[in-house]
C-alpha positions as CSV (number, residue, x, y, z in Angstrom):
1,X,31.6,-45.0,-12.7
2,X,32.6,-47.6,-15.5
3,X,32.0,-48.1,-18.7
4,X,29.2,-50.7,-18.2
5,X,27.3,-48.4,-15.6
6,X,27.2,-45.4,-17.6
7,X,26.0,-47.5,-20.6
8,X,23.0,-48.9,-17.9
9,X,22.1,-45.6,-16.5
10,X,21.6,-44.2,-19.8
11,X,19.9,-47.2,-21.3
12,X,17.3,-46.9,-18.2
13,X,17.0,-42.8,-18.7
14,X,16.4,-43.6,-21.8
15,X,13.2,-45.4,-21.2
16,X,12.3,-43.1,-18.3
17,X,11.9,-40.5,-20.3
18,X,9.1,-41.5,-22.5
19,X,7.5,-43.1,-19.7
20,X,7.6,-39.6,-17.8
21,X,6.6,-37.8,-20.9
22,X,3.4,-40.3,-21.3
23,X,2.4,-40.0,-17.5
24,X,2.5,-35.8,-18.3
25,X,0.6,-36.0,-20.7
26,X,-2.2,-39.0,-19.1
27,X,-2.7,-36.9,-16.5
28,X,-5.8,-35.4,-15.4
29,X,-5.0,-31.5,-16.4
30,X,-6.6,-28.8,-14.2
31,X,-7.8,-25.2,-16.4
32,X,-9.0,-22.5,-14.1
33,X,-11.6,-20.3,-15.3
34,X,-11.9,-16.5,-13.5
35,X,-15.3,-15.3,-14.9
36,X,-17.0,-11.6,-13.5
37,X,-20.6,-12.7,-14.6
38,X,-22.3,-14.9,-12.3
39,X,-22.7,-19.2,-12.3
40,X,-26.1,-19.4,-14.1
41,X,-26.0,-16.0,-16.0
42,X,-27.5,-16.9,-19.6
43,X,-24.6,-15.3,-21.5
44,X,-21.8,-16.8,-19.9
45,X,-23.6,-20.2,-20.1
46,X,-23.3,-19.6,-23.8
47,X,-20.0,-18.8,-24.3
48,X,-19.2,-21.8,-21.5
49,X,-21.2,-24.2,-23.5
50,X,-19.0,-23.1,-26.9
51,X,-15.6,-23.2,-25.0
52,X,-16.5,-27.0,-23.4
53,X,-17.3,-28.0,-26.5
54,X,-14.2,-27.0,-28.5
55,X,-12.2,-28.2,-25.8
56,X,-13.9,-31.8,-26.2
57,X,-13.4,-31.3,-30.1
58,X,-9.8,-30.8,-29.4
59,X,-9.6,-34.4,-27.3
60,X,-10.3,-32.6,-23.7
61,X,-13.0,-33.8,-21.8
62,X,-14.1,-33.4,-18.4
63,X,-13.8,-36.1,-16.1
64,X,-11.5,-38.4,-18.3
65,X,-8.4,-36.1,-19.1
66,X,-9.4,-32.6,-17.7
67,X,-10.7,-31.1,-14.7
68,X,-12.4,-27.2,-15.4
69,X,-11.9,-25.3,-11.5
70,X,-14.4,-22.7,-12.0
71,X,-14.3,-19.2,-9.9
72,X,-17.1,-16.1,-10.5
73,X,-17.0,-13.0,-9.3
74,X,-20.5,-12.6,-9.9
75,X,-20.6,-8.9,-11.2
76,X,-18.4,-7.9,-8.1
77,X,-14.8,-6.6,-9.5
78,X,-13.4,-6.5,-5.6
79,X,-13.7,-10.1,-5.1
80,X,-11.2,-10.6,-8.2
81,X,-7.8,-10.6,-6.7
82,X,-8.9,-13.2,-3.9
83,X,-10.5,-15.9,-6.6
84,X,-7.0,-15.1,-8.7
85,X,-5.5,-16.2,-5.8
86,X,-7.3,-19.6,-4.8
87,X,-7.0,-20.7,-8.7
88,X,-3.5,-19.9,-8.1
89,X,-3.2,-21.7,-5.0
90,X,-5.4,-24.9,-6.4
91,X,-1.6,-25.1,-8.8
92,X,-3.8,-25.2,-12.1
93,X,-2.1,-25.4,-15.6
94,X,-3.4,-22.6,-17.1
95,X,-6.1,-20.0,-16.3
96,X,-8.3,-19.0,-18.8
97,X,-10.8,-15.0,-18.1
98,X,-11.6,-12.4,-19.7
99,X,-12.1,-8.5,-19.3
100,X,-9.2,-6.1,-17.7
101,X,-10.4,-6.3,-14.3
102,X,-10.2,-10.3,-14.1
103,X,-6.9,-10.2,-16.5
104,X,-5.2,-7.9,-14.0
105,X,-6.3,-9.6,-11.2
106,X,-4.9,-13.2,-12.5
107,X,-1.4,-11.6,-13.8
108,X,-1.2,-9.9,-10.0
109,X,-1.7,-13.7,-8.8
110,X,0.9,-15.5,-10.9
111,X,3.9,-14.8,-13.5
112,X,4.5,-18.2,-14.6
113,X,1.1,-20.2,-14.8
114,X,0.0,-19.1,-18.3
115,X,-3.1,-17.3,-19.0
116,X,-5.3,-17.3,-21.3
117,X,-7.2,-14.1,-22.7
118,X,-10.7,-15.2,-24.0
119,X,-11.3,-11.5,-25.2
120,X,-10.1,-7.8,-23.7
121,X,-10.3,-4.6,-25.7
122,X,-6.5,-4.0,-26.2
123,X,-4.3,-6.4,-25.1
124,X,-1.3,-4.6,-26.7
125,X,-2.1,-1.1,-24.9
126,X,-2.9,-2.2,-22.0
127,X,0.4,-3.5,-21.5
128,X,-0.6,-7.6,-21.1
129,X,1.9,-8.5,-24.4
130,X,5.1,-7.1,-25.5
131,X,3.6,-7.4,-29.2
132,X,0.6,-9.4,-31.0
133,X,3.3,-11.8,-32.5
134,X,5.3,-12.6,-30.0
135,X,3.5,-11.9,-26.1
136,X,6.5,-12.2,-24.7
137,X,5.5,-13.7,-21.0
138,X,2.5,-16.2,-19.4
139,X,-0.2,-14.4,-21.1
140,X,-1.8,-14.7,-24.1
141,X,-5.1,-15.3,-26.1
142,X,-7.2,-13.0,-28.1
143,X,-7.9,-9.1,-28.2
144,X,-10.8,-7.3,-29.1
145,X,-9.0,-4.2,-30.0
146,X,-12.3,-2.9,-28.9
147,X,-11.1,1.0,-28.8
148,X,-11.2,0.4,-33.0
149,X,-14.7,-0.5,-32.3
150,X,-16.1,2.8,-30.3
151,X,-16.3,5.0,-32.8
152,X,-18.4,2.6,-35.1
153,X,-20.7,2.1,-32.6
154,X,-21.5,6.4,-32.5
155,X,-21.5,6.1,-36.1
156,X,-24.6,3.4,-35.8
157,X,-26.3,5.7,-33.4
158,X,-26.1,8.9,-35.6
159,X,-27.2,6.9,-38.4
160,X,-30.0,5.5,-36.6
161,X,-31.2,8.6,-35.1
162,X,-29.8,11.7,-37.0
163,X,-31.3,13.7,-34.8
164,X,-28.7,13.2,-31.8
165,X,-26.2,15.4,-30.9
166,X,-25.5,14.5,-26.9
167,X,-24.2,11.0,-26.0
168,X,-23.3,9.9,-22.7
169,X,-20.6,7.0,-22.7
170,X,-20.9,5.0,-19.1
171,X,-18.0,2.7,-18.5
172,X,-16.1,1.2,-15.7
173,X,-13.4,3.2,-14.3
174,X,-11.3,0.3,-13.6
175,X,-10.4,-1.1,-16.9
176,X,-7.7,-0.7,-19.0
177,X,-9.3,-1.2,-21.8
178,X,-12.1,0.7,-21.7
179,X,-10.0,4.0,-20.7
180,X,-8.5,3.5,-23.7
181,X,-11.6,3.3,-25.7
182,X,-12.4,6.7,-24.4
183,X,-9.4,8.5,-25.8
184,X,-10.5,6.5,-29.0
185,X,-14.3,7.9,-28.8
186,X,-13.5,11.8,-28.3
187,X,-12.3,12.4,-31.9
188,X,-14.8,10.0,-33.3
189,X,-17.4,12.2,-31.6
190,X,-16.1,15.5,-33.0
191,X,-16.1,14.1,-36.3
192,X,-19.6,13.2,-36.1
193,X,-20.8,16.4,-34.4
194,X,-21.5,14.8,-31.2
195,X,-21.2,16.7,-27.6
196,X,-19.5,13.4,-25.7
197,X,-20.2,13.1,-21.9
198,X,-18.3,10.6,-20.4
199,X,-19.3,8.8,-16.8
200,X,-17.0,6.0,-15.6
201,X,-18.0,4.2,-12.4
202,X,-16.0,2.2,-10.3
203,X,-19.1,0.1,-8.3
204,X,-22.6,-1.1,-9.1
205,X,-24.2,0.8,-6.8
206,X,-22.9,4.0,-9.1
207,X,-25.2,3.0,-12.2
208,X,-28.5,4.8,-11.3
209,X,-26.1,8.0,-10.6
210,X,-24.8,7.9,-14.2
211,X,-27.9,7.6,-16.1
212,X,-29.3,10.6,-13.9
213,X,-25.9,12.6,-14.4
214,X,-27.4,11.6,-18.2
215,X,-30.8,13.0,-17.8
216,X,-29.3,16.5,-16.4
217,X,-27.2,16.7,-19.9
218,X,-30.0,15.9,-21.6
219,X,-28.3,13.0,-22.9
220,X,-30.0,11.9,-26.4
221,X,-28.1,8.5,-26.5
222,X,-26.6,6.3,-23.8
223,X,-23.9,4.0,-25.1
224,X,-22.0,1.5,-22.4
225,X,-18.7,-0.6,-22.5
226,X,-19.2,-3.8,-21.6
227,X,-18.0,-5.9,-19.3
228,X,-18.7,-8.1,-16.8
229,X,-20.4,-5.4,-13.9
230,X,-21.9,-4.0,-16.8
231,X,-22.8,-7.1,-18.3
232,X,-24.6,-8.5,-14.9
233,X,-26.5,-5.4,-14.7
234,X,-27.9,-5.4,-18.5
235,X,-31.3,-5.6,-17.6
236,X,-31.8,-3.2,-14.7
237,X,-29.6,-1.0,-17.0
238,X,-32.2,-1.2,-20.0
239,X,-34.9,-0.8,-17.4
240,X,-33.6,2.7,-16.6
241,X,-32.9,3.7,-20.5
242,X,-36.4,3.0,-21.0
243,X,-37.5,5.1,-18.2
244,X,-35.8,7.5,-19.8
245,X,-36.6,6.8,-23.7
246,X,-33.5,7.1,-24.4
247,X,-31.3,5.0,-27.1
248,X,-29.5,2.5,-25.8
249,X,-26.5,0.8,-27.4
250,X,-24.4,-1.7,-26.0
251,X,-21.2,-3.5,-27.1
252,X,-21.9,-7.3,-27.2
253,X,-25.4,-9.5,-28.0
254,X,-26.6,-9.3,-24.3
255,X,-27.4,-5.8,-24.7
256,X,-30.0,-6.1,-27.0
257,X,-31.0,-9.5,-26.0
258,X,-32.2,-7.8,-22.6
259,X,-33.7,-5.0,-24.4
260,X,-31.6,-2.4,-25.7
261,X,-31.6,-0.8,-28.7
262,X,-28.6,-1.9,-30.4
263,X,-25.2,-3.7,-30.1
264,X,-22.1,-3.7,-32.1
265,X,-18.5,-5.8,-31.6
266,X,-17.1,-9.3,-32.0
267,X,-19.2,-12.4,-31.3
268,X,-17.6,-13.3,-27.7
269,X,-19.0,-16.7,-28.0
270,X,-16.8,-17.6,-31.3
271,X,-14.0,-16.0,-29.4
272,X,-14.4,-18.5,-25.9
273,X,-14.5,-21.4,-28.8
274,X,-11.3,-20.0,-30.0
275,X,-9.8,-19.6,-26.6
276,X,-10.3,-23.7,-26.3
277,X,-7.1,-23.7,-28.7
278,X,-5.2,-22.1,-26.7
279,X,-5.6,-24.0,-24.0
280,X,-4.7,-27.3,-26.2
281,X,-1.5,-26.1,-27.2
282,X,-0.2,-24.9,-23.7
283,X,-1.2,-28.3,-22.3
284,X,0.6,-30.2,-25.1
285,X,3.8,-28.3,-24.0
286,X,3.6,-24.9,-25.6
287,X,4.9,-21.6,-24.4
288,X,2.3,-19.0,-24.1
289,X,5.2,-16.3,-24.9
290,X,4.9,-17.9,-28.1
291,X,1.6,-18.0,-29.2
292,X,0.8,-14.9,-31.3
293,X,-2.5,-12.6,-29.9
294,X,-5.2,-12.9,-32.1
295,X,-8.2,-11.0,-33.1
296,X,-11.6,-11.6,-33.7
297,X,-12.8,-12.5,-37.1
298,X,-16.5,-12.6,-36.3
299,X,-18.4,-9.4,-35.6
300,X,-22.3,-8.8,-34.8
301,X,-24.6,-5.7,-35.6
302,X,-27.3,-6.7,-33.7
303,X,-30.6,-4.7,-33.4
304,X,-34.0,-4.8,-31.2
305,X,-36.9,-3.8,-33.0
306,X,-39.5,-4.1,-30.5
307,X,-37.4,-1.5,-28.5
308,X,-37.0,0.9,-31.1
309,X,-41.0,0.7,-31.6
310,X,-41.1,0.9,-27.8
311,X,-38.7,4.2,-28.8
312,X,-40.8,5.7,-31.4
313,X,-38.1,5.0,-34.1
314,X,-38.1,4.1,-37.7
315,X,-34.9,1.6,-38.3
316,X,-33.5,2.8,-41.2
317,X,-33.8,-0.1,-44.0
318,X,-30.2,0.5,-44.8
319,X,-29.2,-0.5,-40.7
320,X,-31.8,-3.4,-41.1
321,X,-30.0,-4.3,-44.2
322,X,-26.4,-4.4,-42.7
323,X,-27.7,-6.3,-39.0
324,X,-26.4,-9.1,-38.3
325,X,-29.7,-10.2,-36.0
326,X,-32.8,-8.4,-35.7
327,X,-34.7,-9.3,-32.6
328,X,-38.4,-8.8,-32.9
């Protein structure tokens, strides 16, 4: 090659590389969304609605420069792993879930599309990052650190009730996350004074078994991890507390919302808007090893009054003074 074609192929890469950079960036991105709840369940619809409308905030909006390929589980955990797959398959740019089961399920799929944590209890112990500042592979987002979170939440219940002294914990067997919140729980329970029984179910069908395995402890307090099989099931799960009469307290809003007695933990729907951020810097080119976990800054002490009349209890006006939402 001579000195005059050299100078003309790099002249004409020189312009081809912008022009390749700009048609990257004009095209129509695809974000794939794994989500346990199901389509129309009112929650996720909320914390859908807050995660749209960041993205738009951030210059993304569907049907001009972005394309949202949703897949839901709809409560059931064993479809996972196949909707992981199809996202995979459907060569997205980045996935964006939530909760262990649908994280695992995603990082089984794929180790170089990036994903996006909405929220999970503990990203660090579950293994998903090498460290909050610096993840380290395709994943990263936002942790709840939710196993920080149990033992205030059996703190709420003894304060609300004093009374109560057995406390059945019902979680799902198969996440990460909330195993860990159990090994968090037992010495917040001994330091309280509280006989811990602890019930983890692997299917839906295994709910009605747990709040009778409750009943035969005598069970003064039932308080649940959730996620999304829990979170599906909220109201035939409140149903059966009240059945019972027995507290219920849940981790996130819905609980309450659908009847329980009380919820504690970060506001998921500030965490999907959040999440949206994500998504705008891994699009724009950055690496998701990069991008340093965060955590929520938002919590919720929400409480249900009409259930704790329905209970029998008097809220103490110290609890009604610290809720963050009282639901009357």
């Amino acid at each position: 090659m001579n000195r005059r074609e050299f100078i003309t192929l790099l002249g004409g890469a020189a312009v081809a590389w912008p022009l390749a950079a700009r048609a990257q960036q004009d095209r129509k991105r695809r974000v794939g969304v794994l989500q346990g709840l199901a389509t129309n369940d009112q929650e996720w619809q909320g914390r859908l609605a807050a995660f749209r409308q960041a993205l738009a905030e951030l210059g993304w909006v569907e049907g001009r420069n972005i394309t949202l390929e949703f897949r839901h589980a709809d409560g059931d955990p064993e479809r996972l792993p196949a909707l992981a797959t199809e996202l995979v398959r459907a060569q997205v740019d980045v996935i964006v879930t939530n909760a262990a089961q649908p994280i695992d399920a995603v990082r089984a799929a794929t180790s170089t599309i990036p994903i996006v944590m909405a929220s999970v209890g503990d990203a660090l112990g579950a293994g998903y990052v090498a460290s909050l500042a610096h993840p380290g592979g395709n994943v990263t987002g936002l942790t709840l650190f939710a196993t920080e979170q149990s033992g205030k939440r059996l703190e709420l219940v003894k304060e609300m009730s004093p009374n109560v002294v057995r406390v059945t914990v019902i979680w799902n067997g198969n996440a990460s996350g909330h195993r860990l919140q159990m090994k968090e729980l037992e010495p917040a329970a001994s330091k309280l004074g509280l006989v811990l029984q602890s019930i983890p179910i692997l299917r839906p069908d295994e709910i009605e078994g747990a709040f009778q395995a409750a009943k035969q402890a005598s069970a003064q307090a039932i308080v649940t991890m959730d996620d999304p099989m829990i979170q599906l099931r909220r109201a035939h799960i409140v149903e059966l507390a009240m059945k019972q009469r027995i507290i219920l307290m849940g981790e996130f809003r819905a609980m309450p919302v659908a009847g329980a007695l009380m919820s504690y933990g970060p506001n998921q729907i500030d965490m999907w808007r959040r999440s949206a951020s994500y998504v705008d810097k891994i699009l724009k080119g950055a690496n998701p090893a990069d991008l340093p976990v965060q955590q929520p800054t938002k919590f919720e002490f929400v409480i249900n009054l009409k259930t704790a009349k329905a209970l029998g209890l008097d809220v103490p006006p110290t609890l009604l003074a610290r809720a963050d939402e009282v639901i009357e």
